[in-house]
N, CA, C and O atoms as a Tripos MOL2 file, in Angstrom:
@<TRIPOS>MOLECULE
protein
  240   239    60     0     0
PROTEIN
NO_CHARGES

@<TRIPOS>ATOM
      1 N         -38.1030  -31.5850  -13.3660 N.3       1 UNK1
      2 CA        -36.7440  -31.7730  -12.8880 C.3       1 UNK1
      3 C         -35.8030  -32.0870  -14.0520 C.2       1 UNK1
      4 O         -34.6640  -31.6770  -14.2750 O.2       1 UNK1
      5 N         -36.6050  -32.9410  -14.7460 N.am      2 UNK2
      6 CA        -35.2260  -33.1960  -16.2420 C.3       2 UNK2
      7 C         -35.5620  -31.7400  -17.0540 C.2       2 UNK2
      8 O         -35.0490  -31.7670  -18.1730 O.2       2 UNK2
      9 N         -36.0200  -30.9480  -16.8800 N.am      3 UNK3
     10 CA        -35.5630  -29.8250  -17.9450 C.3       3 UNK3
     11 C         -34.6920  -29.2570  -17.2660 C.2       3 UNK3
     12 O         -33.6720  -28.8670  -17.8350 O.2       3 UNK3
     13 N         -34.8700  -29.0590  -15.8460 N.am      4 UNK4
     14 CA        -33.2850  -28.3840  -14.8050 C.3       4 UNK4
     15 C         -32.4040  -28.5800  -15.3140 C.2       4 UNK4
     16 O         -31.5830  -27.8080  -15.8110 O.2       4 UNK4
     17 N         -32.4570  -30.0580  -15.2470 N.am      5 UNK5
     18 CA        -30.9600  -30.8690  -15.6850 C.3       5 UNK5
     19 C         -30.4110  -30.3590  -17.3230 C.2       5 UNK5
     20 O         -29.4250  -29.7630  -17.7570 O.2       5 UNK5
     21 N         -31.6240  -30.9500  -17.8990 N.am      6 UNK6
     22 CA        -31.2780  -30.3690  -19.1900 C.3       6 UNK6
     23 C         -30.6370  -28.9870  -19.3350 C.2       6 UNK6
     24 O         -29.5740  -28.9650  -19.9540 O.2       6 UNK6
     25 N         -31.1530  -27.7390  -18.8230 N.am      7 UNK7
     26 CA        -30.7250  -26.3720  -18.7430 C.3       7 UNK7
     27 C         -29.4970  -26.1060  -17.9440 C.2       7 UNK7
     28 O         -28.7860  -25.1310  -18.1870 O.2       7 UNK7
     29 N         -29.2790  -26.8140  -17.1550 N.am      8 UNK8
     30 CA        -28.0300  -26.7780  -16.3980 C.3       8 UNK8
     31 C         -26.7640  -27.5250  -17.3010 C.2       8 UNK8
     32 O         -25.5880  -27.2190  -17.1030 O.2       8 UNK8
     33 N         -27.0920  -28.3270  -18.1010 N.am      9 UNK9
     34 CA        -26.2560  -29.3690  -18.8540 C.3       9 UNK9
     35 C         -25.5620  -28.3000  -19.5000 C.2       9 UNK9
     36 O         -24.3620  -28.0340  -19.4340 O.2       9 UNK9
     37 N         -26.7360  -27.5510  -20.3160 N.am     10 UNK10
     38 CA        -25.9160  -26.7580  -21.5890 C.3      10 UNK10
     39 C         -25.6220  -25.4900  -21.3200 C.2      10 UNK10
     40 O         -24.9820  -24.8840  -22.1800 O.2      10 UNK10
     41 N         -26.0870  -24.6410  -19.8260 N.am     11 UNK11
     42 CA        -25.6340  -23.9780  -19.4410 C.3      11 UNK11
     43 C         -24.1870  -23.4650  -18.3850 C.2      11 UNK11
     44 O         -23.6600  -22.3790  -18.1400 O.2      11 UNK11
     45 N         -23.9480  -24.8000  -17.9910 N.am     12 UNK12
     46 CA        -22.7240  -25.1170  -17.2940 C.3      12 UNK12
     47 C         -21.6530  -25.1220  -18.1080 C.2      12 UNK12
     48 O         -20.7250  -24.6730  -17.4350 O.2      12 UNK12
     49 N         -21.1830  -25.4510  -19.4560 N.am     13 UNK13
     50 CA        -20.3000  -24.8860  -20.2100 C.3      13 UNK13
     51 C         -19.9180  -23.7730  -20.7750 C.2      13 UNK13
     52 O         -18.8480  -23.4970  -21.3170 O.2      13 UNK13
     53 N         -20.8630  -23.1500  -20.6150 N.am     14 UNK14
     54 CA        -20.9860  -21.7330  -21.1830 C.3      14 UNK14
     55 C         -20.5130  -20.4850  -19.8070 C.2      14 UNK14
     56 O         -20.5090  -19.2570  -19.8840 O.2      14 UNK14
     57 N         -20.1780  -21.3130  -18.7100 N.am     15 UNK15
     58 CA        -19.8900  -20.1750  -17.1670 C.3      15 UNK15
     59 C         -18.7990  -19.3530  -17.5590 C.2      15 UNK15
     60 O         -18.8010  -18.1600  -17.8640 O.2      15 UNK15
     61 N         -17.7420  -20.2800  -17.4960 N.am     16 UNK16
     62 CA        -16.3230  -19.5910  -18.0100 C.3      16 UNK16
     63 C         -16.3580  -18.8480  -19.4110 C.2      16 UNK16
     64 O         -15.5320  -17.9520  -19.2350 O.2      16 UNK16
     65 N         -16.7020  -18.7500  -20.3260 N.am     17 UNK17
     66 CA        -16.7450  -17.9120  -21.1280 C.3      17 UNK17
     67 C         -17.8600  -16.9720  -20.6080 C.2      17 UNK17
     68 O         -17.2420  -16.1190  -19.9710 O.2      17 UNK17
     69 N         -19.1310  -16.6930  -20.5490 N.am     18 UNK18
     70 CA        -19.5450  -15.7380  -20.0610 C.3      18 UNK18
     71 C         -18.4810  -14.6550  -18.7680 C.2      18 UNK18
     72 O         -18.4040  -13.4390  -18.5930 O.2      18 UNK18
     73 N         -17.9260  -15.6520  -18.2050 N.am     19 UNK19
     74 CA        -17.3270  -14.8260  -17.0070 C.3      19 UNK19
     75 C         -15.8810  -14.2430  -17.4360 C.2      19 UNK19
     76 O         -15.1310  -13.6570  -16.6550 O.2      19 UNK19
     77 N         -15.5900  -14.5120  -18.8920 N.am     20 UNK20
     78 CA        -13.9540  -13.8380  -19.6780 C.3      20 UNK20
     79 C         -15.0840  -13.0870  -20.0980 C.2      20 UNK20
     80 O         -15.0510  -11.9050  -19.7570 O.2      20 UNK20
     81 N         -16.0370  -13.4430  -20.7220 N.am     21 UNK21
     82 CA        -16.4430  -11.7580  -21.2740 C.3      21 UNK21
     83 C         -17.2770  -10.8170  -20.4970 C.2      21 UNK21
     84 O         -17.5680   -9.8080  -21.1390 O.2      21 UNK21
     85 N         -17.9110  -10.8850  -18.8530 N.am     22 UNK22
     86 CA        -17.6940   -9.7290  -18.8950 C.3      22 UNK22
     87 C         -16.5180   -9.4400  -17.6340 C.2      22 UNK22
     88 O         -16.6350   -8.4610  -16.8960 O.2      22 UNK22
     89 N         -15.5170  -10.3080  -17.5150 N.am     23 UNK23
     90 CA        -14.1440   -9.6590  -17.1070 C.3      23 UNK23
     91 C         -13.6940   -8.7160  -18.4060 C.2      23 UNK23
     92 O         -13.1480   -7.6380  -18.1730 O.2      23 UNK23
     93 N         -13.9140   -9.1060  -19.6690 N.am     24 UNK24
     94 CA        -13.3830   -8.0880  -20.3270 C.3      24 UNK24
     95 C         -13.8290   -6.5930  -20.6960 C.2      24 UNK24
     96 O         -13.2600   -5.5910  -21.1290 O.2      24 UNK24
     97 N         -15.5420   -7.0540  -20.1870 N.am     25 UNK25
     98 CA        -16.4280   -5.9490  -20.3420 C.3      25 UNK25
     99 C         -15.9330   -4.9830  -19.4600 C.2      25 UNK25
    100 O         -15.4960   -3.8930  -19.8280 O.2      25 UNK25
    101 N         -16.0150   -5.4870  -17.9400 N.am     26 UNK26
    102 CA        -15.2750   -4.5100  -16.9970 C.3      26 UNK26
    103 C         -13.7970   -4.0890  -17.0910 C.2      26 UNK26
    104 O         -13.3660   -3.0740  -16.5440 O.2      26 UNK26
    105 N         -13.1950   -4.7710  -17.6780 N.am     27 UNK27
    106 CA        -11.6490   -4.3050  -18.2120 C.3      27 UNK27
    107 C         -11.4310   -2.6710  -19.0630 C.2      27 UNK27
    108 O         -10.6990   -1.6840  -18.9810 O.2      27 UNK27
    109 N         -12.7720   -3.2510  -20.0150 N.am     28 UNK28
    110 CA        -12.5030   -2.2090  -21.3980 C.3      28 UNK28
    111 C         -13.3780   -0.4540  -20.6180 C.2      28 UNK28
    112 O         -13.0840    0.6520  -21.0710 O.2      28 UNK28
    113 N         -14.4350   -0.6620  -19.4110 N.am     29 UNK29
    114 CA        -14.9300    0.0180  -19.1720 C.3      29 UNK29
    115 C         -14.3990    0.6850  -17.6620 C.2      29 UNK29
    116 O         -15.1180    1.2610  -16.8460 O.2      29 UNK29
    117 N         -12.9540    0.4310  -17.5540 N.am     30 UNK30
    118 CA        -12.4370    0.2680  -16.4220 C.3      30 UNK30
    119 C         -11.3190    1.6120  -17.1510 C.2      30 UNK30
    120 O         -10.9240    2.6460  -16.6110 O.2      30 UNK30
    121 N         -11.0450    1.0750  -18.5620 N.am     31 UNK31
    122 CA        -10.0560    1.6490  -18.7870 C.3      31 UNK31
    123 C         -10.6010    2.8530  -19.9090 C.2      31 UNK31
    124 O          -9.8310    3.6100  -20.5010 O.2      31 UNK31
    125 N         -11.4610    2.8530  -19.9970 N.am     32 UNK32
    126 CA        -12.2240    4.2620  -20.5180 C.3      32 UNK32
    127 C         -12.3410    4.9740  -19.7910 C.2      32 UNK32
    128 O         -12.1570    6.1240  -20.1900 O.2      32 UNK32
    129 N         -12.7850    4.7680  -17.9880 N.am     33 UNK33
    130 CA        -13.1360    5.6410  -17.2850 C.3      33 UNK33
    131 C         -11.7190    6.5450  -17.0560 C.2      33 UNK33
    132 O         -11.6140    7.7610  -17.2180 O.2      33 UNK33
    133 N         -10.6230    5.5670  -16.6180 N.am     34 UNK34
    134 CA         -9.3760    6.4370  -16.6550 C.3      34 UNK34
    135 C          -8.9480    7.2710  -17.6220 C.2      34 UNK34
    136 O          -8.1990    8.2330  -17.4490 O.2      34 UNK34
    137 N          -9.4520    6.8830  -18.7100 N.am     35 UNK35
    138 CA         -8.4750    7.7450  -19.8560 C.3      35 UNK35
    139 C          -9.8890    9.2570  -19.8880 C.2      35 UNK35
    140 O          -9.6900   10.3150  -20.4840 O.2      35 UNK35
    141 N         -10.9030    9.0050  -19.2800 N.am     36 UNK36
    142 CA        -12.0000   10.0280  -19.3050 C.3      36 UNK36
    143 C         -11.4850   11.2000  -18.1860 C.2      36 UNK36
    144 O         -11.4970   12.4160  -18.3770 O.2      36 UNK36
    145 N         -10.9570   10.3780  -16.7740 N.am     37 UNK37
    146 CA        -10.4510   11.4000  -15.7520 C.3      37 UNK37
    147 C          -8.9310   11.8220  -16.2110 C.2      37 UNK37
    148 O          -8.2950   12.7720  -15.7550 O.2      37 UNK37
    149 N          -8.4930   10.8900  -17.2250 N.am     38 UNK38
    150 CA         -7.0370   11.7860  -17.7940 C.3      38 UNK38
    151 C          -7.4780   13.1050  -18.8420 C.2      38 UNK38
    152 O          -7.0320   14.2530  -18.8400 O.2      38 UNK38
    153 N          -8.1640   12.6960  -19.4240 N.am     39 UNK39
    154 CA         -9.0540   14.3430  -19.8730 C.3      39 UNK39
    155 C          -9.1390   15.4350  -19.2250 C.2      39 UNK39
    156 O          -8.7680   16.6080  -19.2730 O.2      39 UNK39
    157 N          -9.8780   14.5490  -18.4520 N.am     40 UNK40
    158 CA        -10.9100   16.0800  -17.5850 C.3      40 UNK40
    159 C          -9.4620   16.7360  -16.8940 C.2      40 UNK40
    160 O          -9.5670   17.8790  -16.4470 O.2      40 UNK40
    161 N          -8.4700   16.2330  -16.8180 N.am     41 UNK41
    162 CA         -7.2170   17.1250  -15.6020 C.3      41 UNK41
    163 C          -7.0420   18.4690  -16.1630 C.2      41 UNK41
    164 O          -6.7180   18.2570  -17.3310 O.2      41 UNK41
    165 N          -7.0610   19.1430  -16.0610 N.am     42 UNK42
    166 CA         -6.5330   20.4930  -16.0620 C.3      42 UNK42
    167 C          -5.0660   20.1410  -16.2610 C.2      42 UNK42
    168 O          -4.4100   19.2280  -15.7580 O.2      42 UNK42
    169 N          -4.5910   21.4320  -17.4290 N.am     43 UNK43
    170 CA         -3.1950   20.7850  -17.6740 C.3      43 UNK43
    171 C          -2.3950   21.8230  -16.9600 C.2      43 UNK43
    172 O          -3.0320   22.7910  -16.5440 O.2      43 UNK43
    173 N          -1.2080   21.7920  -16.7620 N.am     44 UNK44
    174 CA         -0.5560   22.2350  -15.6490 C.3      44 UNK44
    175 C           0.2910   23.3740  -16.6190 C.2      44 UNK44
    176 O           0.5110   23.1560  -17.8100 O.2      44 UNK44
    177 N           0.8290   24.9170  -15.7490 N.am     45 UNK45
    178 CA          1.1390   25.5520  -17.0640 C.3      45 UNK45
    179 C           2.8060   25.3270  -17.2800 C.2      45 UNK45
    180 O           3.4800   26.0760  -17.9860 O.2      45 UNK45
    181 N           3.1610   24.5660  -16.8010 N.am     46 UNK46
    182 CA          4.7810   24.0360  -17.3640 C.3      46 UNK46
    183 C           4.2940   22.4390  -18.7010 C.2      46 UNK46
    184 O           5.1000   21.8380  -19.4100 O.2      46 UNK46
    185 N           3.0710   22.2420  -18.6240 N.am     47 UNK47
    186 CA          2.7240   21.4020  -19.5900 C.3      47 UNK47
    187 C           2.1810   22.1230  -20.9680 C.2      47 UNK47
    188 O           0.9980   22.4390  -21.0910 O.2      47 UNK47
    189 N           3.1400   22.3450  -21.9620 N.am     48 UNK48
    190 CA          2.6730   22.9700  -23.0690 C.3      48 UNK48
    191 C           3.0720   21.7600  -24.0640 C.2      48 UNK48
    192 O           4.0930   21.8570  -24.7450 O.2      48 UNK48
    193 N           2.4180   20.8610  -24.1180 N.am     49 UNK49
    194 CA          2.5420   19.3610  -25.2980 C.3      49 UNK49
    195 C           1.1340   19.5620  -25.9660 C.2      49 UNK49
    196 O           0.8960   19.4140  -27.1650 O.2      49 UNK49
    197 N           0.0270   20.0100  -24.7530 N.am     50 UNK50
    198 CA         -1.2300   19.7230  -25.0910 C.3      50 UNK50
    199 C          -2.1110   20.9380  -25.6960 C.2      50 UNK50
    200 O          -3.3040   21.1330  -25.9280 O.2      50 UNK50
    201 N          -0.5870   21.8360  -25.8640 N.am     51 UNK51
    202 CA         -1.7740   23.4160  -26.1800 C.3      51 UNK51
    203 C          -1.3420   23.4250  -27.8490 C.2      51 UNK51
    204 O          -0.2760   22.9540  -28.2450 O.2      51 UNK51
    205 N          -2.0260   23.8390  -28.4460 N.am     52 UNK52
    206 CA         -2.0380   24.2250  -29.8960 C.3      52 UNK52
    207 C          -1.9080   25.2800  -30.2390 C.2      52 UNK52
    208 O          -3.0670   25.3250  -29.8290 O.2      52 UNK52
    209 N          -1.4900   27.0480  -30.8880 N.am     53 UNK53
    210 CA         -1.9510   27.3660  -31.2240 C.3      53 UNK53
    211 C          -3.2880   27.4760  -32.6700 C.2      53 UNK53
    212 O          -3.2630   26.8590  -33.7350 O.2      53 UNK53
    213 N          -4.1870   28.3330  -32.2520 N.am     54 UNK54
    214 CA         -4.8020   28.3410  -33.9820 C.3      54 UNK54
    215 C          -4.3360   28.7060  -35.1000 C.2      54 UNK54
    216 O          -3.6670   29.7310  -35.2310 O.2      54 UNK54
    217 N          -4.7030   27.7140  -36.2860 N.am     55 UNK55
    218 CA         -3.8780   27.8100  -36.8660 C.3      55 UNK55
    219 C          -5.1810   28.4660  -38.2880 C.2      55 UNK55
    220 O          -6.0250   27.5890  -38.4720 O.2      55 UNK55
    221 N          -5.3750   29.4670  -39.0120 N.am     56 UNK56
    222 CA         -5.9440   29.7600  -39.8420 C.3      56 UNK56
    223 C          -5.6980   28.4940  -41.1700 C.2      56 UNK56
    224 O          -4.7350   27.7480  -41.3470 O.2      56 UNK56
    225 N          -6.6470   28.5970  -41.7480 N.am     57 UNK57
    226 CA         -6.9700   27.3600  -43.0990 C.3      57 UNK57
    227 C          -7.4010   28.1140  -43.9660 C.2      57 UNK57
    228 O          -8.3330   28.9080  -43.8420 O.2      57 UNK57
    229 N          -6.7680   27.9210  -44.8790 N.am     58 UNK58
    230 CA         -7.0050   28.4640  -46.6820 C.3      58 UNK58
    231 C          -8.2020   27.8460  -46.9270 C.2      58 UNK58
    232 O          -8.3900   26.6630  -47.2070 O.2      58 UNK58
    233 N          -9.0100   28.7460  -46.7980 N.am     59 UNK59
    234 CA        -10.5000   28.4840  -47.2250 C.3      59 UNK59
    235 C         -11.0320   28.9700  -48.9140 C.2      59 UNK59
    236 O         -12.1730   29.1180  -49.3520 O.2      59 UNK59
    237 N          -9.8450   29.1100  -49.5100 N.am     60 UNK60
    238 CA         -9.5830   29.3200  -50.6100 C.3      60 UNK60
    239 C          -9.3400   28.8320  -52.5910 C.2      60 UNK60
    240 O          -8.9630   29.6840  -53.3950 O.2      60 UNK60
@<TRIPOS>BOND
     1     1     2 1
     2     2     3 1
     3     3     4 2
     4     3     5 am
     5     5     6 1
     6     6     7 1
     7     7     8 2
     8     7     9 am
     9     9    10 1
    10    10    11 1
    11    11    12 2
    12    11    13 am
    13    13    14 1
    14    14    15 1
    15    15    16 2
    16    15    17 am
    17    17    18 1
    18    18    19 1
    19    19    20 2
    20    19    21 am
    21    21    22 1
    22    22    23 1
    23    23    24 2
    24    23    25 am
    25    25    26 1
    26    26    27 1
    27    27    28 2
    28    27    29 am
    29    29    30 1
    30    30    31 1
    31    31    32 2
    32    31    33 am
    33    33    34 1
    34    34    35 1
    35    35    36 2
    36    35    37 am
    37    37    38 1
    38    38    39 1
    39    39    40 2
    40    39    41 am
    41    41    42 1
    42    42    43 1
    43    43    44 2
    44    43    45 am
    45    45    46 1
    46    46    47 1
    47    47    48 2
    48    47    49 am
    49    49    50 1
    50    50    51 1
    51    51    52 2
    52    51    53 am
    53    53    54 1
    54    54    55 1
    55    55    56 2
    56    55    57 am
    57    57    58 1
    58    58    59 1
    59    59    60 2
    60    59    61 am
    61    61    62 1
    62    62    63 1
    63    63    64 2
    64    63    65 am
    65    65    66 1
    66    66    67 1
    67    67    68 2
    68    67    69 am
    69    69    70 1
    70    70    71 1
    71    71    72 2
    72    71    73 am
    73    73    74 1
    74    74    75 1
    75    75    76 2
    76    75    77 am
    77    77    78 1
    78    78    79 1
    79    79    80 2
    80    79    81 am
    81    81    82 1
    82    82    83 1
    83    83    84 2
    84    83    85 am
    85    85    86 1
    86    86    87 1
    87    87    88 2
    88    87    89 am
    89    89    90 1
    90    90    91 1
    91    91    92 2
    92    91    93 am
    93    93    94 1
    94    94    95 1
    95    95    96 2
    96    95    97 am
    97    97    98 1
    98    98    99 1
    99    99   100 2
   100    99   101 am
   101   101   102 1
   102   102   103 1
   103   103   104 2
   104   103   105 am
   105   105   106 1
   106   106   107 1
   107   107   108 2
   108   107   109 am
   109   109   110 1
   110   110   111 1
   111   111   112 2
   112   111   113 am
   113   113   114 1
   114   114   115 1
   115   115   116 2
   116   115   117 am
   117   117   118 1
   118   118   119 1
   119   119   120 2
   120   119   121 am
   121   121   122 1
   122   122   123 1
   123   123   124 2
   124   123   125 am
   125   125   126 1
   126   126   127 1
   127   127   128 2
   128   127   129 am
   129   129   130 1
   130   130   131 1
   131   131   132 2
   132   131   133 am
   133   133   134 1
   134   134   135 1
   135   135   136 2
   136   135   137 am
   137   137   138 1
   138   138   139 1
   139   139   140 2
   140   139   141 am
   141   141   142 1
   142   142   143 1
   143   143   144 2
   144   143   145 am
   145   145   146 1
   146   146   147 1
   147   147   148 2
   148   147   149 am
   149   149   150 1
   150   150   151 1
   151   151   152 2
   152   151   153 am
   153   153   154 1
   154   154   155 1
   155   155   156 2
   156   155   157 am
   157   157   158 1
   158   158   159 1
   159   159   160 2
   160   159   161 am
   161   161   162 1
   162   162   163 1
   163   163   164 2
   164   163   165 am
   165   165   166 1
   166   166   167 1
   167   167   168 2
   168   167   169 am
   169   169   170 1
   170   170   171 1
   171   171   172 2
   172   171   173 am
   173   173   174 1
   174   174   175 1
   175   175   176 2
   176   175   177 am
   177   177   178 1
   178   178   179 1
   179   179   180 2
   180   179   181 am
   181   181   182 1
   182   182   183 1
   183   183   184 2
   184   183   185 am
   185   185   186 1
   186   186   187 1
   187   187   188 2
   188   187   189 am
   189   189   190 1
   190   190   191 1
   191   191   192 2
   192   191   193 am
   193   193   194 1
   194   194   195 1
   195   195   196 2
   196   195   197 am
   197   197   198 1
   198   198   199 1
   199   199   200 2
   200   199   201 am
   201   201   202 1
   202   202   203 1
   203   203   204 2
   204   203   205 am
   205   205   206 1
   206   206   207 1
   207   207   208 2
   208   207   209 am
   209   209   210 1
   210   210   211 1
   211   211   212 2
   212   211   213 am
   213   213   214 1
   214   214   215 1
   215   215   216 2
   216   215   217 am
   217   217   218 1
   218   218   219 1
   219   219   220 2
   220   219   221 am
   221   221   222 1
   222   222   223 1
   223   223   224 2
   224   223   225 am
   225   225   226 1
   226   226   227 1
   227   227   228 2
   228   227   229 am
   229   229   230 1
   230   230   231 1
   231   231   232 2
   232   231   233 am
   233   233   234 1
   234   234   235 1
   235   235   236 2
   236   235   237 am
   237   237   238 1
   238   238   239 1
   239   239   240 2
@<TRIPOS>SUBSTRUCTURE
     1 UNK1         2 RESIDUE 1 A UNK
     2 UNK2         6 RESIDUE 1 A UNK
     3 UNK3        10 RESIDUE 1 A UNK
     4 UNK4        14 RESIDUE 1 A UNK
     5 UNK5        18 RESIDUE 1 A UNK
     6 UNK6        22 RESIDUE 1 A UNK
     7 UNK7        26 RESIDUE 1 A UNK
     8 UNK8        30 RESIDUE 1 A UNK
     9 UNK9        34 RESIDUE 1 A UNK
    10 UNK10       38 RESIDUE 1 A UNK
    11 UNK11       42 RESIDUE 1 A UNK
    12 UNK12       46 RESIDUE 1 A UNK
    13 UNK13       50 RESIDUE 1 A UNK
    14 UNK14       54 RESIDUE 1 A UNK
    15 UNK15       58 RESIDUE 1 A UNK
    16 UNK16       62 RESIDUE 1 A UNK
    17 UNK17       66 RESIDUE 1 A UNK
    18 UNK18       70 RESIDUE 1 A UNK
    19 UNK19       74 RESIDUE 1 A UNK
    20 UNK20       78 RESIDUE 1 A UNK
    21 UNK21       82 RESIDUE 1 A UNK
    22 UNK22       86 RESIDUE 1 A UNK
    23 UNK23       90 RESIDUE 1 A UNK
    24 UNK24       94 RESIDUE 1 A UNK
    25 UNK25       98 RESIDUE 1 A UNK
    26 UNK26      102 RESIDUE 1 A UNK
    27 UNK27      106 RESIDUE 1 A UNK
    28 UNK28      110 RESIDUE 1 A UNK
    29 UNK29      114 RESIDUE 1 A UNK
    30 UNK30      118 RESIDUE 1 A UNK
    31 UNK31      122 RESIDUE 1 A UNK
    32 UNK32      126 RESIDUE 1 A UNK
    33 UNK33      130 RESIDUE 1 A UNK
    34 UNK34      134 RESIDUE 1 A UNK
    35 UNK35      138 RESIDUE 1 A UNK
    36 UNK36      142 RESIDUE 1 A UNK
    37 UNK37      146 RESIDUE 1 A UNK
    38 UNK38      150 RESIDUE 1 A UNK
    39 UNK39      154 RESIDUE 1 A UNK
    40 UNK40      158 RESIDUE 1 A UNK
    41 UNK41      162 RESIDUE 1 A UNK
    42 UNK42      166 RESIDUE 1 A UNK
    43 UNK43      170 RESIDUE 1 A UNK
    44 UNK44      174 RESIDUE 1 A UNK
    45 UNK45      178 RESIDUE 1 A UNK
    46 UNK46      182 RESIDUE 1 A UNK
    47 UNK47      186 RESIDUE 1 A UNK
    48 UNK48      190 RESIDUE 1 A UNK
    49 UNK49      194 RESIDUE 1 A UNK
    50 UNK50      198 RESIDUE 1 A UNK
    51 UNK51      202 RESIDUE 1 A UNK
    52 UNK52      206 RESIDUE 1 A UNK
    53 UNK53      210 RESIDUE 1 A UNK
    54 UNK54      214 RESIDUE 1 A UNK
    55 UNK55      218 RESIDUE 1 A UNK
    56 UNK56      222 RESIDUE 1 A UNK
    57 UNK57      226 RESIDUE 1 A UNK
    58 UNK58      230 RESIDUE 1 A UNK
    59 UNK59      234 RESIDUE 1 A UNK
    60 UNK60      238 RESIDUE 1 A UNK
């Protein structure tokens, strides 16, 4: 029973920081997924920001 205590002692300070990091874990992986389905969109053809032509390089 006193090692409970003991393990609970030094683990009870440590809640709130474990629980900011992985709120931030799910934050950062929250906001990858969006910028992954802003990818994948098909771009629309009045949207020409995202087209390039090719451009040849002096390989010379």
């Amino acid at each position: 029973m006193e090692l409970a205590a003991a393990l609970l002692s030094v683990v009870a300070p440590l809640v709130p920081a474990i629980k900011g990091w992985l709120d931030s874990v799910a934050h950062r992986n929250r906001s990858l997924a969006r910028a992954e389905i802003i990818r994948a969109r098909p771009a629309s053809p009045s949207d020409t920001c995202d087209v390039h032509p090719e451009r040849e390089e002096d390989n010379g």
